[in-house]
C-alpha positions as CSV (number, residue, x, y, z in Angstrom):
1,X,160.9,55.8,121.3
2,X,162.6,57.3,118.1
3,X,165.6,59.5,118.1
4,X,165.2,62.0,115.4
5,X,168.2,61.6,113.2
6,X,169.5,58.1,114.4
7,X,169.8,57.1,111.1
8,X,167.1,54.4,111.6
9,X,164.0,53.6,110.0
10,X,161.2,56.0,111.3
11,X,164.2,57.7,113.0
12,X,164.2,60.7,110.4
13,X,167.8,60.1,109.4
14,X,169.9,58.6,106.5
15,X,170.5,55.5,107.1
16,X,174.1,56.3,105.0
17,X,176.1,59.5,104.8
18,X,176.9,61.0,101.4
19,X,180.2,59.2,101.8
20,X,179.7,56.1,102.4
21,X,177.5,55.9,99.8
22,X,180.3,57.1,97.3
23,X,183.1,54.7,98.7
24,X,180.0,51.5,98.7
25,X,179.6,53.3,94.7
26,X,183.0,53.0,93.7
27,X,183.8,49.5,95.4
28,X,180.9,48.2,93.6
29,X,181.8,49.9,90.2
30,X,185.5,48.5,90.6
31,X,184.6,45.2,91.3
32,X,181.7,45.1,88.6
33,X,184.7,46.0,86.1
34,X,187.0,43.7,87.4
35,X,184.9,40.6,87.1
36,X,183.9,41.7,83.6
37,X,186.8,42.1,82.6
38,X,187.9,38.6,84.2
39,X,185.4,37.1,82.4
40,X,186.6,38.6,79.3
41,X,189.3,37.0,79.7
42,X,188.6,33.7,79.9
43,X,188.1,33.1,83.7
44,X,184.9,30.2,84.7
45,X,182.3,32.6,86.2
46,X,182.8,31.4,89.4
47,X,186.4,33.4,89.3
48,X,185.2,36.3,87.7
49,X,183.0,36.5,90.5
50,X,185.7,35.9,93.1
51,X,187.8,38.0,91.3
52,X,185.0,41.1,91.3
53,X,183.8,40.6,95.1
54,X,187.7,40.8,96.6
55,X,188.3,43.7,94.3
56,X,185.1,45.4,96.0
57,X,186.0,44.5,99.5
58,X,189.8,46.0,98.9
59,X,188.0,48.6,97.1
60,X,186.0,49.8,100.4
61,X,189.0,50.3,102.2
62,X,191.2,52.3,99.7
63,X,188.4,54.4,98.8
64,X,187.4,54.7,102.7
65,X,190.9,56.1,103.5
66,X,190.8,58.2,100.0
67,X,187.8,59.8,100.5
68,X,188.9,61.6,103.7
């Protein structure tokens, strides 16, 4: 048995809403640029990834309570 707009697969709804779709956007965007732009800089790529995946994490929750 489905429920018609559960947000399932073969439920008939999104499985995101528009906005968390833009905050998962910009968290991922931010923390692209900041592990660039640690590796840029001279970080090992194991920091630069560090570096990019707790600036996506922090990201989620600022634009979470931004995007209102």
């Amino acid at each position: 048995m489905s429920r018609s707009g559960s947000g399932r697969p073969g439920g008939g709804g999104p499985l995101l809403t528009q906005r968390a779709a833009l905050v998962f956007l910009l968290a991922a965007l931010a923390g692209a640029g900041a592990g660039v732009l640690a590796a840029l800089a001279g970080s090992a790529w194991p920091v630069a990834v560090s570096a990019g995946a707790g600036t996506a994490a922090s990201g989620v929750l600022s634009f979470k309570e931004i995007i209102g």
